[in-house]
C-alpha positions in Angstrom: -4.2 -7.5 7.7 -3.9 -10.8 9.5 -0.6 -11.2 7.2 -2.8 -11.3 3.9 -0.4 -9.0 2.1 -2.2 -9.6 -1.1 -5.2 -7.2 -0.4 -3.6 -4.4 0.2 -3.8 -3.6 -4.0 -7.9 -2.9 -4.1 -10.0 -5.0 -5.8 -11.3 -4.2 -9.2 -15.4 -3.8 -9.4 -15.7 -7.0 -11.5 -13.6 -9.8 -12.0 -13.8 -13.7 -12.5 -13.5 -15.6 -10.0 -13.5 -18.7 -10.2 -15.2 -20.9 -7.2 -13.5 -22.1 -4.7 -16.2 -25.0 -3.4 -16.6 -28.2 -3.9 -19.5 -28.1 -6.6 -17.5 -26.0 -8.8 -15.8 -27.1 -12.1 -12.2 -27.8 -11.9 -10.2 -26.3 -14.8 -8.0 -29.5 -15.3 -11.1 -31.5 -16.4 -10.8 -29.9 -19.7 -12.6 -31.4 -22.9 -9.9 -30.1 -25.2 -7.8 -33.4 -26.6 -4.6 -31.9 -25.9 -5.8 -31.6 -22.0 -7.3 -34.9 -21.8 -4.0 -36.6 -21.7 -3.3 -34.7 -18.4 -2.2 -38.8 -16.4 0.8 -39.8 -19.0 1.1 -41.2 -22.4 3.4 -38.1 -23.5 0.3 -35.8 -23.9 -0.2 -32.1 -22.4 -0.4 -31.9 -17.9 -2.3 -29.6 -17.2 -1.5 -27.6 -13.7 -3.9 -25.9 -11.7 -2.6 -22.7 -9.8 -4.3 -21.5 -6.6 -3.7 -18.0 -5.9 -5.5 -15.0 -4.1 -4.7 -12.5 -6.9 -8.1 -12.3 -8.5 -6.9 -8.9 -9.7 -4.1 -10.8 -11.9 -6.5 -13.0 -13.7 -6.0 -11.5 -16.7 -2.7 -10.6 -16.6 -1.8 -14.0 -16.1 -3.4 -15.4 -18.8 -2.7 -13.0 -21.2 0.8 -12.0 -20.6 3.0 -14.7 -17.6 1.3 -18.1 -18.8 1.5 -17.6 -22.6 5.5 -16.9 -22.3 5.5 -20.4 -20.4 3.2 -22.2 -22.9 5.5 -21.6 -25.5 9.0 -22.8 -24.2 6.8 -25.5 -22.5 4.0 -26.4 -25.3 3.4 -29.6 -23.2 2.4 -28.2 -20.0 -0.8 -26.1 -19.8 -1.1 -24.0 -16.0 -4.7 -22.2 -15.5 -4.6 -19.5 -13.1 -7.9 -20.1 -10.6 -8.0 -17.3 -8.2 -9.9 -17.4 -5.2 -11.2 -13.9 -3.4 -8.2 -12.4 -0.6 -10.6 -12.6 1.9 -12.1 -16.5 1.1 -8.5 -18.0 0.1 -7.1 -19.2 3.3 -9.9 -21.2 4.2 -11.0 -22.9 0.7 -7.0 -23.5 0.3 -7.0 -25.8 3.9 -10.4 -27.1 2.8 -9.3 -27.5 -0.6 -6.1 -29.1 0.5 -8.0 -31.1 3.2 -9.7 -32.8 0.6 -7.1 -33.3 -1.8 -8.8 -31.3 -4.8 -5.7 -28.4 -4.3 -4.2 -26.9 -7.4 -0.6 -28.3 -8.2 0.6 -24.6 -7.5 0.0 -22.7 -4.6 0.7 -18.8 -4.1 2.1 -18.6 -1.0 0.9 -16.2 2.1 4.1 -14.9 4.1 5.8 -16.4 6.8 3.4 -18.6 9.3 0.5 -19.1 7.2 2.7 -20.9 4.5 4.9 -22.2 6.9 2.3 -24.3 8.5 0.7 -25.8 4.9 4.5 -26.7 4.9 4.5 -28.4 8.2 1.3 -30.0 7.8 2.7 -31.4 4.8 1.1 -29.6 1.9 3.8 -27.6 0.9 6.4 -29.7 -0.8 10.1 -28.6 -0.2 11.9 -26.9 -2.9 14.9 -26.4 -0.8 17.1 -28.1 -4.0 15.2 -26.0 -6.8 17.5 -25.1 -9.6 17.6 -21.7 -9.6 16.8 -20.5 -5.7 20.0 -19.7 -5.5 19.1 -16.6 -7.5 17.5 -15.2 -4.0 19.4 -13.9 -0.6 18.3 -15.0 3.0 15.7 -12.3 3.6 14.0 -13.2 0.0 13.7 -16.8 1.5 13.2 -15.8 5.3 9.2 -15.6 4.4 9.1 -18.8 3.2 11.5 -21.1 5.0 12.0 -23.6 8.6 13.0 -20.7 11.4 16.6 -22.6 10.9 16.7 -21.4 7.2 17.3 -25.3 6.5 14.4 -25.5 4.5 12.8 -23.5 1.5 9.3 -24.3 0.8 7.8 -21.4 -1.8 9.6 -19.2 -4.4 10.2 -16.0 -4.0 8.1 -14.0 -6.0 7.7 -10.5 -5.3 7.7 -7.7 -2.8 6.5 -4.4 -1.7 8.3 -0.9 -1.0 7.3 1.5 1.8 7.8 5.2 1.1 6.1 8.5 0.4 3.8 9.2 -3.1 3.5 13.2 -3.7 1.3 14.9 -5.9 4.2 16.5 -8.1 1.6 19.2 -9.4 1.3 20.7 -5.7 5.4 20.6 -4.6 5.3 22.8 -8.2 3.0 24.9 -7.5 4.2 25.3 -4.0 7.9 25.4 -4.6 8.8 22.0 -2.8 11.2 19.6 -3.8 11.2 16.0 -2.0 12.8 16.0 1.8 15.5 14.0 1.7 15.5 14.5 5.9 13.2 14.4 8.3 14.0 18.0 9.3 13.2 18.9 6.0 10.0 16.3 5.8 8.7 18.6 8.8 9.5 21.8 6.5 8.0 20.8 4.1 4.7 19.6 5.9 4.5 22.9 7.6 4.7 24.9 4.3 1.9 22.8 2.9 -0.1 23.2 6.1 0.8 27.1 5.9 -0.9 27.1 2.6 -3.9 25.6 3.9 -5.1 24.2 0.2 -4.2 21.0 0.8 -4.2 18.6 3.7 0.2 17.7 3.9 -0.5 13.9 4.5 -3.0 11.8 3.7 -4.0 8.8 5.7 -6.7 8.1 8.3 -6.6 5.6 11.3 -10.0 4.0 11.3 -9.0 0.6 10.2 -5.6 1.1 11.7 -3.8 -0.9 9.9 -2.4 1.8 7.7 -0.8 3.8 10.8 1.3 0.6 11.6 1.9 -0.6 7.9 2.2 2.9 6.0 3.2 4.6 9.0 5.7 2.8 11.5 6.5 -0.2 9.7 7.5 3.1 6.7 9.9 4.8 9.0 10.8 2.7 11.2 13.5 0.9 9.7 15.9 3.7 9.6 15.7 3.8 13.8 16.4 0.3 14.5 18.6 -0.2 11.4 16.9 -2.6 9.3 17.9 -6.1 9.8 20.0 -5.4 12.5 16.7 -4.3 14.6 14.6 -7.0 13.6 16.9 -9.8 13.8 17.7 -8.3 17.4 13.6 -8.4 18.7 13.9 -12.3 17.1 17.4 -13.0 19.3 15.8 -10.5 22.1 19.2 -8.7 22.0 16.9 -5.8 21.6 13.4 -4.5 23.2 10.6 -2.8 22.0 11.5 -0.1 24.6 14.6 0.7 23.6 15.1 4.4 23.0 15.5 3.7 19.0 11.8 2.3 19.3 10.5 4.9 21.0 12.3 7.4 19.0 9.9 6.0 15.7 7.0 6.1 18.0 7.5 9.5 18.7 8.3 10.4 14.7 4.8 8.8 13.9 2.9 10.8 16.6 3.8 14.2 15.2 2.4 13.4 11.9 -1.3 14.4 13.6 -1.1 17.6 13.2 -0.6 17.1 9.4 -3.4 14.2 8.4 -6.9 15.3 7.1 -9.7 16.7 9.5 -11.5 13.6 10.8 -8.9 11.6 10.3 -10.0 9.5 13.2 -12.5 8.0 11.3 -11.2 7.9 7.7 -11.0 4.9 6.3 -7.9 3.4 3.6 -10.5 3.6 0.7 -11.2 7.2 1.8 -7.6 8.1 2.4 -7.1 7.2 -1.3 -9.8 8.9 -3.1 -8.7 12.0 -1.2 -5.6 11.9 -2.7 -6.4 10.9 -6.1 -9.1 13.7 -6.0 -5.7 16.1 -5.6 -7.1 17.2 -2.1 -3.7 15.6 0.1 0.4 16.7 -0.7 1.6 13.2 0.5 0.5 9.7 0.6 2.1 7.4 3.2 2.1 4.4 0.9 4.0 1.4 -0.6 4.2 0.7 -4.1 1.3 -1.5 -4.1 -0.6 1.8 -5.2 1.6 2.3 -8.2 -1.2 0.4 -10.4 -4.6 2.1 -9.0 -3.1 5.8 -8.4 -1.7 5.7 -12.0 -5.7 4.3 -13.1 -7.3 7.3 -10.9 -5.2 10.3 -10.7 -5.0 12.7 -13.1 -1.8 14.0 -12.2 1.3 13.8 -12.4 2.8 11.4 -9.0 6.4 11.1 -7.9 7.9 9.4 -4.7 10.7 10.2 -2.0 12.0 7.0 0.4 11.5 7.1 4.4 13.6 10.7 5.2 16.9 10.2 7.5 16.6 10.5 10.9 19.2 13.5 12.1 23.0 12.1 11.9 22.1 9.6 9.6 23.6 8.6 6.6 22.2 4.9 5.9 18.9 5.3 4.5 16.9 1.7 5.1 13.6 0.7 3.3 11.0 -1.8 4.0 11.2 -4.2 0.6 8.5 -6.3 2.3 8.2 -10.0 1.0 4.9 -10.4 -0.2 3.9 -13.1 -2.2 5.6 -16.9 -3.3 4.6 -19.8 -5.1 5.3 -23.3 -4.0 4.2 -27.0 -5.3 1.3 -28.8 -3.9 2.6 -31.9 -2.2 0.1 -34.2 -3.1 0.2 -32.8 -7.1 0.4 -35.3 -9.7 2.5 -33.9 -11.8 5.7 -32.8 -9.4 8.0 -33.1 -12.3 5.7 -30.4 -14.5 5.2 -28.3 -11.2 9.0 -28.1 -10.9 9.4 -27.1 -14.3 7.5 -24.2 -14.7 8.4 -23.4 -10.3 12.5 -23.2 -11.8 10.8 -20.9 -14.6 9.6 -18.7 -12.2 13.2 -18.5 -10.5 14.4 -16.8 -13.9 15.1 -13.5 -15.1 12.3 -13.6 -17.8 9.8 -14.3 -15.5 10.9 -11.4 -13.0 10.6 -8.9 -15.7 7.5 -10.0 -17.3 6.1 -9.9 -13.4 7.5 -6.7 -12.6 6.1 -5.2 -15.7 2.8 -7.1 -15.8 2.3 -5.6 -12.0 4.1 -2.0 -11.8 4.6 -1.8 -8.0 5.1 -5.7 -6.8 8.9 -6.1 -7.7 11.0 -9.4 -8.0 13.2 -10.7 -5.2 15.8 -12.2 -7.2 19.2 -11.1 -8.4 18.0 -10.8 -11.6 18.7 -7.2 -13.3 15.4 -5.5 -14.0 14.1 -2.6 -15.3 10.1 -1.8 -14.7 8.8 0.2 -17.9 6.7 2.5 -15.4 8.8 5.2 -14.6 6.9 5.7 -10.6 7.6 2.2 -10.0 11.1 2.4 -11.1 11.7 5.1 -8.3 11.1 2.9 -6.0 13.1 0.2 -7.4 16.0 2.5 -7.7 15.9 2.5 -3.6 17.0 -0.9 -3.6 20.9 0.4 -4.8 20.8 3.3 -2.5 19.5 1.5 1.1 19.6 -1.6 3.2 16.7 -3.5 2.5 14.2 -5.1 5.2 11.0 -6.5 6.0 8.1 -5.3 8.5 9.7 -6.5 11.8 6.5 -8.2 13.6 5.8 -10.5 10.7 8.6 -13.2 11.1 7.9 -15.2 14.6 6.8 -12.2 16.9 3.0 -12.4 15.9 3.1 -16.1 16.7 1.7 -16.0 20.5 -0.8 -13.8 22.1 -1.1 -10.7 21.8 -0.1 -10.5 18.2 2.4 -8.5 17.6 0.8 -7.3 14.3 -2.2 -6.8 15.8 -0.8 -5.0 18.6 0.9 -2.5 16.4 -1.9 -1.7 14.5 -4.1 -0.5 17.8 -1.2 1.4 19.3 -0.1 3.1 16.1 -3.6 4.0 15.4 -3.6 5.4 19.4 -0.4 7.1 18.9 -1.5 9.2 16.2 -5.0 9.9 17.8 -3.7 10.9 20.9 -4.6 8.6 23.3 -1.6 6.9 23.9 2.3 8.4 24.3 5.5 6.7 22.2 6.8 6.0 25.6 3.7 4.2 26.7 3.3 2.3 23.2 7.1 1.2 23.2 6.3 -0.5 26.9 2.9 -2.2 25.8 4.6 -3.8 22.7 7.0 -4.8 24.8 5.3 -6.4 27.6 3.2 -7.9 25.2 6.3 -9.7 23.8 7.3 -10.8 27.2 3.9 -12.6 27.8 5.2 -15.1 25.4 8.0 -14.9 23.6 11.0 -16.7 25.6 13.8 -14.5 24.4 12.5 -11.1 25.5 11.6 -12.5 28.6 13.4 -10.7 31.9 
């Protein structure tokens, strides 16, 4: 994933994009006479917003922008999406060259924390209305220190468990709440032998570290309490609560579909959708495409407690921000609509507009779709945290991330033991990272 969060929701077949070189027409230069008085003289600005989103296009102009436009008549923002894969580099050639958009969508952690230190991110530190989100809202897009906010918050993504509700019927489940009972229940589906009990492959390995550990883990290293103890190096990868998840994701083998060595994400999901898996290993990021392709009826269950546990703990995974371009003509405009997005109108038009990919303020929402409301409803019973190796730990060599990926993906194929993976990611820390070193 190389911390591009934003692909994980699939690409439709067709969509505008707009191009992201130099020879391509900028949306500001605008023949309309309300746009052509974008320098001063009390006439419309016109903003520019870079994202890599393309799958929001419309949804942002048909639903966010026009609730703007009319409490703000006077400032016009065009949504210009670039493709996931192309964004990072036209946004640092883009910004380079000083044709950026006055609004950037902002990657996670590193990625926007260097446009900030490079001096393309403008600080927004003093924003009215970031008070509205906690530390670990910000934590993605702030100085290590926390001195320093450069994006808004905008929304995040929940790990759990989809389930095909038709099958627990017809089989007589109901939703582990456990792990014990998560192992029940995968070996009455695998009794049955109709259905493969979870569905997820390892061939682009991402998905065993993202929908597998980074899924469970939090509720053996406690959340933030485990995270912020690999950053401080008051904890180590080989501790026995490390291990422990390891060794919880390597018995989910014997439950994934035959040949799951080489299935792919995109297969994983059409094999569920077609009704042929129980369980999907997920985040809500599928809410939007599972509800498009399935024809049945979909539920989901949080990470199940480890035995003795009582605090359930979630990955509510900061995903996505929006910050001001620096070098934008228009910072007062770019503020304005920035303390807009800090509201609680624009985090229930967002979480509404994109079931699945939920606001990070304090606001009060309620999502319309009742799947993504499940998930949302987590948020009052657990601790919330984020995926533990994107904040600092996948800064040096090897990458943390990266690392995780290869010896999740191992874990589950057999070819390497939780004990063994535990000790690589953390000798791979020590190669590097000053606090966890001896």
């Amino acid at each position: 994933m190389s911390n591009r969060l934003g692909w994980l929701a699939p690409a439709a077949g067709a969509v505008l994009v707009l191009a992201a070189c130099g020879e391509s027409v900028d949306p500001r230069d605008n023949t309309d006479a309300a746009d052509s008085e974008d320098t001063g003289g009390g006439g419309q600005v016109t903003l520019l917003m870079e994202s890599w989103r393309n799958d929001d296009l419309a949804i942002w102009e048909d639903v966010i922008l026009p609730a703007f436009h009319e409490q703000h008549p006077d400032i016009q923002v065009n949504f210009q999406p670039t493709a996931p894969d192309e964004y990072d580099a036209a946004l640092d050639a883009k910004l380079s060259g000083g044709t950026a958009g006055d609004l950037i969508t902002c990657r996670p952690f590193d990625v926007a924390l260097r446009l900030y230190e490079e001096g393309h991110l403008a600080p927004l530190t003093d924003l009215e209305g970031m008070e509205a989100f906690d530390d670990v809202a910000r934590s993605a897009w702030s100085t290590d220190d926390g001195s320093q906010t450069f994006c808004v918050p905008m929304a995040s993504v929940i790990h759990g468990f989809l389930y095909n509700t038709e099958i627990f019927d017809e089989l007589g489940i109901t939703p582990p709440e456990t792990e014990e009972q998560f192992h029940e229940v995968l070996d009455q589906i695998a009794a049955d032998g109709s259905y493969s009990p979870l569905v997820m492959g390892t061939a682009d390995q991402w998905e065993a570290a993202t929908m597998g550990l980074q899924n469970i883990g939090p509720n053996y290293w406690n959340g933030e309490t485990g995270r912020q103890g690999l950053i401080d190096g008051t904890e180590s990868f080989d501790d026995e609560q490390y291990v422990a998840a390891f060794t919880e994701l390597a018995s989910w083998a014997d439950y994934l579909p035959d040949g799951y060595e080489s299935t792919t994400y995109p297969d994983a999901q059409n094999l569920f959708t077609l009704g042929r898996g129980a369980i999907f290993p997920a985040g809500s990021w599928e809410i939007a495409l599972f509800n498009e392709q399935a024809d049945f009826e979909m539920a989901a269950f949080p990470p199940p407690l480890p035995e003795g546990q009582d605090t359930c703990y979630i990955s509510d995974h900061t995903d996505i921000g929006i910050g001001m371009n620096a070098a934008t003509d228009h910072p007062e405009e770019a503020r304005t609509f920035l303390e807009w997005t800090t509201s609680a109108e624009f985090a229930d038009l967002y979480a509404n507009s994109l079931p699945g990919f939920f606001p990070m303020s304090d606001h009060d929402v309620e999502v319309d779709d009742p799947l993504a409301q499940e998930f949302l409803n987590w948020r009052d019973e657990c601790e919330s945290t984020i995926r533990n190796s994107y904040q600092i730990l996948s800064r040096g060599e090897p990458n943390l991330e990266n690392q995780l990926w290869d010896l999740s993906a191992q874990l589950l194929n057999g070819t390497v033991e939780p004990q063994e993976a535990a000790a690589r990611a953390q000798d791979g820390l020590e190669r590097w990272y000053q606090p966890q070193q001896p």
